[in-house]
N, C-alpha and C positions, 0 to 999 in steps of 0.2 A: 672756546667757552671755558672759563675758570675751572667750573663745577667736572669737567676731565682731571683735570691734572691732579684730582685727588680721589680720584675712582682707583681703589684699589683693583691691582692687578689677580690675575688667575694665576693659578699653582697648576703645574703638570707633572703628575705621577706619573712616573714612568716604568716600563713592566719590571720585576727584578729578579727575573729568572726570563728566559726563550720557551715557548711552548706555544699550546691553543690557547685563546680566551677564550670565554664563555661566561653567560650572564649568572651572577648568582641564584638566579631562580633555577638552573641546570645542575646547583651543588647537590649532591645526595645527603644532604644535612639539616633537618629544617632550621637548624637556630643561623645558618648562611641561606639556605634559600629563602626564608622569611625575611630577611633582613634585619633579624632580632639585634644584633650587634651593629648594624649601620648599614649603608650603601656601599658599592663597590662591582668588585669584575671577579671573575677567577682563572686561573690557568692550571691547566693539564701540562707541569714541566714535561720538557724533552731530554732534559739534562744540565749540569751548571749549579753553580754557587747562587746564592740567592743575595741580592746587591740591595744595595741603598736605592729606592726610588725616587726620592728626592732629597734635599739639602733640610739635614735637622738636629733633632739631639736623641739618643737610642733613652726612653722610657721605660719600657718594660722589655726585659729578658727573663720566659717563663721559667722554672726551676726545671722543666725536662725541655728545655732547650725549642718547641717545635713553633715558638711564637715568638715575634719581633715587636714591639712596636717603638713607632717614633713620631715628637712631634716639632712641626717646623716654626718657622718665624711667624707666621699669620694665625699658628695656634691647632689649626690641621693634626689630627691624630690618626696615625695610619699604621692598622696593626697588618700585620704577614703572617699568616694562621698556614705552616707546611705542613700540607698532607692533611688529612681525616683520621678524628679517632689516634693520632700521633703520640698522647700525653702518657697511653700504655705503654710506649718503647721504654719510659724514664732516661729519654735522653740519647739513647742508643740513636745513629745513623747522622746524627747532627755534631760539629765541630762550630760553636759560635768564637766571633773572632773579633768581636765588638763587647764593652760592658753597657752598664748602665750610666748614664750623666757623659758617656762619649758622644761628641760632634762628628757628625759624619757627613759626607759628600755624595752627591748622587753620583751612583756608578761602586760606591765602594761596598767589597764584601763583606759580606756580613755573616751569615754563617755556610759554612761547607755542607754539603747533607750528598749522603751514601743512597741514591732515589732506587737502586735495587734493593736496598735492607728495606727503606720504606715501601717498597709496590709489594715486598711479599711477606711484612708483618703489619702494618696497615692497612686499616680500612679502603683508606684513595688514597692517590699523589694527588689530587686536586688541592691548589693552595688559594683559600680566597685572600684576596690582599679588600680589607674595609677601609671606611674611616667611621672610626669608631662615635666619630662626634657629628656624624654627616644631618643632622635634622637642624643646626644654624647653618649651613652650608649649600650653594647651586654645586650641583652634583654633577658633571656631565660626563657617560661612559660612554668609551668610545669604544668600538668589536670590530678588528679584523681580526682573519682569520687564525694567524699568526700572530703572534708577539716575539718581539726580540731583546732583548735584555738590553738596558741601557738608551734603546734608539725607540720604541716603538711606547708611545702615548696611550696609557690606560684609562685615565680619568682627566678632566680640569675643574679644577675646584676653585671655587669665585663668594665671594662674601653672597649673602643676601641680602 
């Protein structure tokens, strides 16, 4: 049937750091467990650089380094919120390695972060990955137990 061939395809965010998932309703933060900022997953890192989850262009780099965001070709905005409570460090424990108006690839690093400076002057290491634009968006999250960086499928997101 015609009307396929121009169904746009779904986007798969993929985790960008290894650790637990866990549903943003489990974040100790209500403006993430409310979903005041968008839909999405979070992770309890284990350790690792925090990577590109998908194929886009970096939008926002916070001025204390603890937020990513980037948006891809279908318009998808996908911030990286590391750690809780993180914006008090002023930047301390983070190494970003990306600017802004950079194309990036999924898989690439993006910033380095020191997760023992952050577990013991931070509130969490929980880092919710949103999309901060998710209410034009089908949402789908996906929860195993584990996430792996690079390989393991956090979200698919599909027009509505």
């Amino acid at each position: 049937m015609l009307s396929n061939l121009f169904k746009k395809r779904s986007l798969e965010v993929m985790a960008p750091i290894s650790g637990e998932i866990i549903p943003l309703g489990e974040v100790p933060d209500p403006v993430f467990s409310q979903k005041m900022m968008g839909e999405g997953v979070a992770i309890i890192p284990t350790n690792g650089s925090v990577h590109a989850p998908v194929e886009g262009e970096i939008v926002l780099i916070s001025d204390t380094k603890h937020a990513i965001g980037i948006r891809t070709s279908d318009g998808s905005e996908i911030l990286i919120h590391i750690g809780l409570e993180t914006v008090s460090l002023g930047g301390k424990g983070f190494k970003v390695l990306v600017s802004a108006g950079d194309k990036v690839s999924t898989g690439q690093v993006l910033i380095e972060v020191d997760w023992e400076y952050i577990r013991e002057n931070a509130k969490s290491i929980v880092t919710p990955i949103i999309i901060t634009n998710s209410a034009d968006k089908n949402i789908q999250c996906h929860y195993s137990k584990t996430g792996i960086q690079d390989k393991t499928v956090l979200m698919t997101i599909s027009a509505k």
